[in-house]
Backbone as a ProteinNet text record, in pm:
[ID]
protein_1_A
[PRIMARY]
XXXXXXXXXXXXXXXXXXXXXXXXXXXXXXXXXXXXXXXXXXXXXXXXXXXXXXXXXXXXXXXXXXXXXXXXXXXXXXXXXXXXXXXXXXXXXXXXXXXXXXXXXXXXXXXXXXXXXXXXXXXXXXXXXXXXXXXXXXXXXXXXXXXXXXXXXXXXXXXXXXXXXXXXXXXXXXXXXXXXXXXXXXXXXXXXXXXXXX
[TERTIARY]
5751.4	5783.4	5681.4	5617.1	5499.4	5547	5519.5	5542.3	5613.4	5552.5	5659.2	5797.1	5792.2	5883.5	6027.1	5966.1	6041.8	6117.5	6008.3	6036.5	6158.4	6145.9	6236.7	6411.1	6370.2	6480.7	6558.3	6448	6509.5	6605.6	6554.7	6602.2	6743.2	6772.6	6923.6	7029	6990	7089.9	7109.7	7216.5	7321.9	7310.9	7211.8	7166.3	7277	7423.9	7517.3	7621.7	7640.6	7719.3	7651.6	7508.2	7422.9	7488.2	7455	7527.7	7661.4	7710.2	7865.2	7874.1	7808.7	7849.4	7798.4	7698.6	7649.2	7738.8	7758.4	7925.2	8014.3	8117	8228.6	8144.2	8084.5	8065.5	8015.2	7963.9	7954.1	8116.4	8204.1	8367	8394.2	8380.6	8419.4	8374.9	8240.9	8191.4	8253.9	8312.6	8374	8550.6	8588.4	8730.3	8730.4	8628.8	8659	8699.7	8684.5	8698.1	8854.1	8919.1	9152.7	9125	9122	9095.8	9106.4	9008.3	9006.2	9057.1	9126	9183.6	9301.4	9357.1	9488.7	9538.9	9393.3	9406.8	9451.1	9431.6	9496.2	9431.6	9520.1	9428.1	9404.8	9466	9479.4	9311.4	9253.3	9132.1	9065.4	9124	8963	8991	9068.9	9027.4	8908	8844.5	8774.3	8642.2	8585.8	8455.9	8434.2	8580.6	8524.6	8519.4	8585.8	8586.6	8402.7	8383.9	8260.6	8128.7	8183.5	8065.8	8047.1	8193.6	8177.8	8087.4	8119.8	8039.9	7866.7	7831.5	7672.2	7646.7	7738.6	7661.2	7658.9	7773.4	7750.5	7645.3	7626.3	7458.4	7363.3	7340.9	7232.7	7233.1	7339.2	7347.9	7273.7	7268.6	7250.5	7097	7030.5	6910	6810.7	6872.7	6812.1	6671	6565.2	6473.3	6481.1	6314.4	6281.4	6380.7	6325.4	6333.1	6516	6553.6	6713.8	6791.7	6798.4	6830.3	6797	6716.9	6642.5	6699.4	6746.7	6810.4	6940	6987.4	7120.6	7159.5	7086.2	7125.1	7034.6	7023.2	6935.4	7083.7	7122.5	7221.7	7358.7	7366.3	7502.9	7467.1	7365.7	7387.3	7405.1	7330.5	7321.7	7420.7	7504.9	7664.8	7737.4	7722.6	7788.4	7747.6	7615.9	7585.1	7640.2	7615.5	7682.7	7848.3	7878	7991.8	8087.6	7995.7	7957	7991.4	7881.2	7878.3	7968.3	8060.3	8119.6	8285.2	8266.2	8429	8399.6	8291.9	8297.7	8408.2	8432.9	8515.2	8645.6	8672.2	8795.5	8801.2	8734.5	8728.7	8711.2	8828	8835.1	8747.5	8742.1	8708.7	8590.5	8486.7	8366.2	8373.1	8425.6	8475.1	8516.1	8620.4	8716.5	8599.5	8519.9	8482.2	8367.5	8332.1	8190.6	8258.4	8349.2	8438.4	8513.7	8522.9	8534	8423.3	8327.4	8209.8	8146.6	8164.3	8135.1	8223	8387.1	8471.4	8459.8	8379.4	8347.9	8236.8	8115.8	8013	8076.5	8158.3	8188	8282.8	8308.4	8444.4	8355.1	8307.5	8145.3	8085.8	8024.4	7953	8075.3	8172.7	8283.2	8310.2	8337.8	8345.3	8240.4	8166.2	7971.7	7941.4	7962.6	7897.5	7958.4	8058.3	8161.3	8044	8029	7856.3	7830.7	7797.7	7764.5	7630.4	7504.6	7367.4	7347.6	7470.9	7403.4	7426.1	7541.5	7519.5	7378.3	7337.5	7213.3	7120.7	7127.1	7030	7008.5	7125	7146.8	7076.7	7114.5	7027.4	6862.8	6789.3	6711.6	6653.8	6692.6	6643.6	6529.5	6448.8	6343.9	6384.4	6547.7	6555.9	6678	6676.9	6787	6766.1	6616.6	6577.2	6583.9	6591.6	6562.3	6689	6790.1	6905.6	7026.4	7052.1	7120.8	7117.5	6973.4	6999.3	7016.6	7000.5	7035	7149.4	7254.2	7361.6	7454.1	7383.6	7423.8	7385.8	7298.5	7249.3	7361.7	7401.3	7502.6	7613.3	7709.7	7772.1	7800.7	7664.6	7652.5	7644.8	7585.6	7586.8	7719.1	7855.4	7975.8	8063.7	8020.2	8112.8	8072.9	7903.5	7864.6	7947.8	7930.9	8030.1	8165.5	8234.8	8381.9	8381.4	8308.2	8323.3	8266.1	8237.3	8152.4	8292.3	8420.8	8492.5	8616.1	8562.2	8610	8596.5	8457.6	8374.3	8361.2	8463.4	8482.2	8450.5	8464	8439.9	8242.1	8235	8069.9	7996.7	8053.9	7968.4	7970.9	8105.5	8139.2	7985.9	7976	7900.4	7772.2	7730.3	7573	7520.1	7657	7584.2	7593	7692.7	7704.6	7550.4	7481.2	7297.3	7197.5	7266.3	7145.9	7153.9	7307.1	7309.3	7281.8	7282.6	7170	7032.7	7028.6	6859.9	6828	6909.2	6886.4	6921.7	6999.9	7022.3	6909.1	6839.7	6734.3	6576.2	6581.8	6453.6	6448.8	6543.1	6556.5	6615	6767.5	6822.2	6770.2	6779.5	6732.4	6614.5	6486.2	6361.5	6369.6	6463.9	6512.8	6553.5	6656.3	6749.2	6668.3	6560.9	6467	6357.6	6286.5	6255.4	6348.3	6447.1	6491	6574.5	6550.7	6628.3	6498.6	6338	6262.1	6245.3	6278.5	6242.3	6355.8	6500.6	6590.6	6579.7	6550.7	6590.6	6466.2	6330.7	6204.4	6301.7	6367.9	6410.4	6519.9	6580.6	6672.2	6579.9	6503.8	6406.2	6354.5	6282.2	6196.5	6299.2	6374	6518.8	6569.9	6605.6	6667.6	6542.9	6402.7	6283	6276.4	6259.5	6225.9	6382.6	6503.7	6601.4	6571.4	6518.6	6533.8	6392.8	6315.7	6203.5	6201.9	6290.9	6349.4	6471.2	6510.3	6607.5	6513.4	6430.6	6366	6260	6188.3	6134.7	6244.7	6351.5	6472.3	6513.7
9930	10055.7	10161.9	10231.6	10340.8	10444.5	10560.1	10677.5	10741.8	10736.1	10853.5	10817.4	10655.5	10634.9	10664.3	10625.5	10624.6	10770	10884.8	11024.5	11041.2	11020.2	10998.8	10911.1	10812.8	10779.1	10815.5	10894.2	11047.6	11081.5	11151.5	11272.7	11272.3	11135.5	11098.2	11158.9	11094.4	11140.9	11269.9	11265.9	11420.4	11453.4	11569	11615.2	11647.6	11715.2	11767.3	11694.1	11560.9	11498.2	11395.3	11371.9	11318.5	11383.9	11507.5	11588.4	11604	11600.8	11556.9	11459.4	11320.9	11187.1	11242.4	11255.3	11309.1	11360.3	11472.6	11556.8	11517.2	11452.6	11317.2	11263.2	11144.5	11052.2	11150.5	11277.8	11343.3	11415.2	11441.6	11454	11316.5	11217.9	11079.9	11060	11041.5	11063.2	11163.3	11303.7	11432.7	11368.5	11274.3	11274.5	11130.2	11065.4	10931.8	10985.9	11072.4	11067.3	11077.8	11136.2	11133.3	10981.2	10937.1	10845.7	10685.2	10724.9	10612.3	10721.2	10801.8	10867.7	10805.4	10799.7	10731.8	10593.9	10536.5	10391.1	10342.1	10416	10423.6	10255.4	10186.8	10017	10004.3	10094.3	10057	10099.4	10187.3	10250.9	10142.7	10163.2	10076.5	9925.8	9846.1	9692.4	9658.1	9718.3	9679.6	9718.3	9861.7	9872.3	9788	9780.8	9695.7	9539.7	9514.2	9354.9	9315.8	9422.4	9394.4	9443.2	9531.3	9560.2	9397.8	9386.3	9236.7	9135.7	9103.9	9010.8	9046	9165.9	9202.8	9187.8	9233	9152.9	9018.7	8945.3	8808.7	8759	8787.3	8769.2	8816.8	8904.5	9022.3	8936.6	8886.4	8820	8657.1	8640.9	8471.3	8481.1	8609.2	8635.3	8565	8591.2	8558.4	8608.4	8528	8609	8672.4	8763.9	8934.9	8876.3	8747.8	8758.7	8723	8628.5	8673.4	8778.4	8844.3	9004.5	9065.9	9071.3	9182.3	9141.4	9004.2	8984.9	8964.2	8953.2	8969.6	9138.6	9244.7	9349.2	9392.6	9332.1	9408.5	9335.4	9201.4	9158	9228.5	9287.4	9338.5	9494.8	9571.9	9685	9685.2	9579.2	9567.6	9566.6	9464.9	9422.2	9578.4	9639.1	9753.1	9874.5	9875.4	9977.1	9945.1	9823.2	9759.6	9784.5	9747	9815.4	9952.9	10029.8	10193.9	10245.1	10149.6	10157.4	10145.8	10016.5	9995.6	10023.9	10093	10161.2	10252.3	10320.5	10412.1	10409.5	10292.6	10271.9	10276.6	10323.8	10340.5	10454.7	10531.6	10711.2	10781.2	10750.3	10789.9	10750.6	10632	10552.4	10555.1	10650.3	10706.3	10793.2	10851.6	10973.4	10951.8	10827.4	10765.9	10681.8	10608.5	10555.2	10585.5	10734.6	10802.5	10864	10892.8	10932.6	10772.4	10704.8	10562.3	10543.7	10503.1	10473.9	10543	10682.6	10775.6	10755.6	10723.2	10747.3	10589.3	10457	10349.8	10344.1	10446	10474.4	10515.6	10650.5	10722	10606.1	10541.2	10490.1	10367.1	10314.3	10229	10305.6	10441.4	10464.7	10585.8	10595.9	10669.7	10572.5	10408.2	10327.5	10297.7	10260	10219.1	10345.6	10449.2	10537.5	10674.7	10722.6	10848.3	10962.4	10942.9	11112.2	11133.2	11298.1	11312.9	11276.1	11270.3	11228.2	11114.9	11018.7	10899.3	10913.1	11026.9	11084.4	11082.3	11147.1	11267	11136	11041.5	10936.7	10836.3	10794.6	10743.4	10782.4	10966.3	11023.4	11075.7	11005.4	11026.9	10926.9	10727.7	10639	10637.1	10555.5	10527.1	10484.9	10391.3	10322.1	10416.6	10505.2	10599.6	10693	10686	10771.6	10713.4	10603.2	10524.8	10445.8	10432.2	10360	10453.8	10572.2	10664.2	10764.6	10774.2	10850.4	10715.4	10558.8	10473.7	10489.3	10480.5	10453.6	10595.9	10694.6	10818.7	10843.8	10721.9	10726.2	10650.3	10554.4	10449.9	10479.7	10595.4	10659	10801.2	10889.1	10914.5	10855.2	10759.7	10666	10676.8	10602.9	10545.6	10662.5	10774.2	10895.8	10942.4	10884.4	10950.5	10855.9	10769.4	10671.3	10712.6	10745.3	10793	10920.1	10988.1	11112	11088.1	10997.1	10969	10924	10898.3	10830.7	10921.2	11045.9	11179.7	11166.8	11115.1	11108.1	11014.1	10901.7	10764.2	10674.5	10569.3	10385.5	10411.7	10437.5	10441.6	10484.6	10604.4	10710.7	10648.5	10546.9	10472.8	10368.5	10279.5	10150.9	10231.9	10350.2	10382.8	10435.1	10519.1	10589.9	10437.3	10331.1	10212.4	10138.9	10163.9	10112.4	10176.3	10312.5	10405.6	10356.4	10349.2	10309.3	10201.1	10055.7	9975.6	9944.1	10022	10099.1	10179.6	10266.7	10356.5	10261.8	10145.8	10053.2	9922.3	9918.1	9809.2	9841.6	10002.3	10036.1	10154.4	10186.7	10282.2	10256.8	10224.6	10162.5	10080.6	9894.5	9849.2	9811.6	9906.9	9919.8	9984.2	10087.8	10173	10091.2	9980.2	9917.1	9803.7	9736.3	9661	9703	9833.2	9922	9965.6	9980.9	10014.8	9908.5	9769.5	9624.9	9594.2	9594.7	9591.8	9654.5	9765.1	9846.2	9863.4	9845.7	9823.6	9656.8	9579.6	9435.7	9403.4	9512.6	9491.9	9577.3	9679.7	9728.3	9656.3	9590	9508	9345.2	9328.2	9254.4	9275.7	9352	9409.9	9465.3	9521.9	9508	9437.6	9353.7	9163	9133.7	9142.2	9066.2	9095.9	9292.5	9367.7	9308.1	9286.2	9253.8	9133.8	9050	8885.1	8939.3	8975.3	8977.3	9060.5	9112.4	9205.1	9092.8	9046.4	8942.9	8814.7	8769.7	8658	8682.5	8811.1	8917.3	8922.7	8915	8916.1	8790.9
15150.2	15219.1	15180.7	15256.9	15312.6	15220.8	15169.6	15088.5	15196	15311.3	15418.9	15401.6	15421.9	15485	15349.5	15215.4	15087.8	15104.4	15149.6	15110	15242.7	15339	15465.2	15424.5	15327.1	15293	15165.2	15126.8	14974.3	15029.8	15175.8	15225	15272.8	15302.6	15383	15250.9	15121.1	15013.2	15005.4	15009.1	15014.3	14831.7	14835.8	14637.5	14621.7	14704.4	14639.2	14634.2	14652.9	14610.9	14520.3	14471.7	14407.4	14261.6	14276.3	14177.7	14093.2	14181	14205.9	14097.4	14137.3	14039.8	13965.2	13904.6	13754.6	13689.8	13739.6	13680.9	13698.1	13733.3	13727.7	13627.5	13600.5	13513	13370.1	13383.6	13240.3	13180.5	13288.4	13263.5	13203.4	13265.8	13200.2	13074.1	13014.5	12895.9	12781.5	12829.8	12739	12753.6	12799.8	12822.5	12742.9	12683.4	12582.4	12445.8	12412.5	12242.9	12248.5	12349	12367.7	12376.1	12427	12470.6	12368.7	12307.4	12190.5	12062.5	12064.7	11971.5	11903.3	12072.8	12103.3	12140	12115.3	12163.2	12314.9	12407.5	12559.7	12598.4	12588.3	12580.2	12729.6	12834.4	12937.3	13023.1	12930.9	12966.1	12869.1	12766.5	12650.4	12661.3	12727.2	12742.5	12826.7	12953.8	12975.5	12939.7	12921.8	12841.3	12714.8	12603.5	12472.6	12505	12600	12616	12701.4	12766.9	12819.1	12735.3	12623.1	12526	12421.1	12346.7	12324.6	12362.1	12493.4	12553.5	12554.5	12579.5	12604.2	12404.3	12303.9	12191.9	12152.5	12229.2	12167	12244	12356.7	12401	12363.1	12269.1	12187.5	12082.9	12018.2	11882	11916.6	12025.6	12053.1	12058.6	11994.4	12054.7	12180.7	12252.2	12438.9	12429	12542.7	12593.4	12589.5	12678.6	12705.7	12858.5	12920	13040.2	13056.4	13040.6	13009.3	13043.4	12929.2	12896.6	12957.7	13030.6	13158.6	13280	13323.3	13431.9	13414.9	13292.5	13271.9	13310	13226.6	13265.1	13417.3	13459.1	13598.6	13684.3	13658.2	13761	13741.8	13623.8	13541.4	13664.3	13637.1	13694.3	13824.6	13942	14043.8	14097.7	14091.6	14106.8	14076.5	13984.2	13975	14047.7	14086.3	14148.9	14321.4	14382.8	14499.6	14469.9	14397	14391.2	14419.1	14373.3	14407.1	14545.9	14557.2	14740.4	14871.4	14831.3	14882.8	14865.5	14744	14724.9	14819.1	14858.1	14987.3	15122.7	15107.1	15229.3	15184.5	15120.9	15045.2	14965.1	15068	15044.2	14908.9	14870.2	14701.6	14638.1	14589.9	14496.5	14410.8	14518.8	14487.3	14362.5	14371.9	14303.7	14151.6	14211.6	14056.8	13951.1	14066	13989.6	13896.3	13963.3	13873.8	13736.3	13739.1	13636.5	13498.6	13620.9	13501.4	13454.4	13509.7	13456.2	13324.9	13359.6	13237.1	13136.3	13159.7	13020.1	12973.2	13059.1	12995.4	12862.5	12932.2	12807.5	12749.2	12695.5	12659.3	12571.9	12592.3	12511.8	12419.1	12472.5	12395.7	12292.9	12330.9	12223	12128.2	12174.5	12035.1	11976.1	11993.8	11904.2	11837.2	11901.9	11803.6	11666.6	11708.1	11681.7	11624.8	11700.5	11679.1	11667.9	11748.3	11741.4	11830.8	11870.9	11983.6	11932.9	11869	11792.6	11897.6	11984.5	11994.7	12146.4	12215	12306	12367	12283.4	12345.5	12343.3	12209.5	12197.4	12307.4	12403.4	12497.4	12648.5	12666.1	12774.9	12723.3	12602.6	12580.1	12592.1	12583.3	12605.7	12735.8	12702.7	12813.5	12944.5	12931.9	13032.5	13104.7	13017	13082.4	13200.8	13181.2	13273.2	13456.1	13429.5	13575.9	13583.5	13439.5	13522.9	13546.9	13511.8	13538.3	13684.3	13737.3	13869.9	13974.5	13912.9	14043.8	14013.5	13900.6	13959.3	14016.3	13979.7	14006.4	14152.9	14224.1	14372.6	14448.5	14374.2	14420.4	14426.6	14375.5	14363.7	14450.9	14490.7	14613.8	14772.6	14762.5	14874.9	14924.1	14822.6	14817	14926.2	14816.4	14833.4	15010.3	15069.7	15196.6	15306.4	15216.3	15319	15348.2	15233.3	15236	15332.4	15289.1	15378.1	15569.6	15549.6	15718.4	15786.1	15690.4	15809.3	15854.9	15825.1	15924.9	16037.3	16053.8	16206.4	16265.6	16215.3	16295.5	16264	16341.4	16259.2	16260.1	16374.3	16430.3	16302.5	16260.8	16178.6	16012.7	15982.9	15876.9	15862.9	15974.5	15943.9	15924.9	16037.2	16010.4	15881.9	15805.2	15681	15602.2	15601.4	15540	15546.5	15655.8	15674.4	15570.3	15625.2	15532.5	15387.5	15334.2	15197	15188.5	15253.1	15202.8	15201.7	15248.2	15259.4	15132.2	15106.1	14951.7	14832.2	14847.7	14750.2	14749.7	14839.4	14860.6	14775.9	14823.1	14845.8	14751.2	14701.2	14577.8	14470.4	14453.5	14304.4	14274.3	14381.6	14346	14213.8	14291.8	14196.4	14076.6	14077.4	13954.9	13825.5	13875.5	13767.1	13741.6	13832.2	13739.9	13670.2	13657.5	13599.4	13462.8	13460.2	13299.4	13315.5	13378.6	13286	13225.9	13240	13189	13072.3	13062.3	12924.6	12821.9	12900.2	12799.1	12726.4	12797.2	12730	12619	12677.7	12606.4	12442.7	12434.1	12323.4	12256.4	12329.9	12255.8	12189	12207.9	12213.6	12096.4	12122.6	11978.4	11861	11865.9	11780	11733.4	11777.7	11734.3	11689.9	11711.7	11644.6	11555.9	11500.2	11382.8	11284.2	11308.8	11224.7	11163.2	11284.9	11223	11104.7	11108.4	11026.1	10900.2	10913.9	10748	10732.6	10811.2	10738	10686.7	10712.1	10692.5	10555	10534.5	10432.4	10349.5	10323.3	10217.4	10125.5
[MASK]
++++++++++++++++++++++++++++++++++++++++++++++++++++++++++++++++++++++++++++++++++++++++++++++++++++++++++++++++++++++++++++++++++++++++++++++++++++++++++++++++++++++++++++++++++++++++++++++++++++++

């Protein structure tokens, strides 16, 4: 795809509901620490059961290439996901807000700091996997709102968003599955090698 054509398909995304998810999923993030305060299992079974699983694969030390398509297929699926709660109006909404109190509930257990907060939106790969899914999440919500204006107006913004998910997240989330799995990578390497130095 041509630079025009990329900047042409910027332009369809609605910045103020782009926005929107950001803020939902940063409410979600400030609403984990009640949260795992109180043990609410009904919120924390699925972020810790799925943090689990991404270390016993970290621990099995996997490939670069692995780990990079493990998390590029992990986000994809979730960002498609995004998308298609659109048609189910709400869901857009709910789910930019789960998503956030899922990190949020991950790193108050790992960590209990906001230090790892900030460390998280400071990562390399944060930079490119946070506005896809914060794109995927707008998409969802343009969809929901298109079906004011009928079935017609439902399927076409449903095009545009796989168009913004093809030709924009897409490239985003293999872009920081590259640079996150390269850090988990070099992490598990630098451990095994002070463990092996011991």
């Amino acid at each position: 795809m041509g630079t025009k054509h990329l900047a042409e398909l910027i332009a369809t995304v609605n910045g103020k509901l782009f926005i929107l998810s950001a803020f939902l999923f940063f409410c979600g993030i400030f609403l984990s620490p009640p949260v795992v305060r109180f043990s609410i299992k009904l919120l924390t079974a699925y972020p810790l059961w799925i943090w689990r699983k991404i270390n016993r694969l970290i621990s099995s030390r996997p490939s670069f290439f692995l780990l990079a398509v493990f998390i590029f297929i992990f986000n994809s699926f979730s960002a498609f996901a995004n998308i298609l709660s659109g048609f189910c109006v709400v869901l857009p909404f709910i789910f930019a807000l789960w998503t956030g109190l899922n990190i949020g509930i991950i790193i108050k257990k790992e960590s209990d700091g906001i230090a790892a907060i900030v460390a998280l939106f400071l990562s390399p790969h944060a930079f490119f996997e946070l506005p896809a899914i914060w794109l995927s999440m707008a998409a969802g919500m343009q969809i929901g709102l298109a079906a004011m204006n009928g079935k017609q107006a439902v399927f076409d913004q449903f095009h545009f968003s796989l168009n913004i998910y093809f030709y924009l997240i897409l490239p985003l989330l293999c872009i920081a599955a590259a640079i996150e799995a390269g850090l988990f990578y070099w992490a598990n390497k630098k451990s095994h090698d002070i463990a092996n130095n011991d």
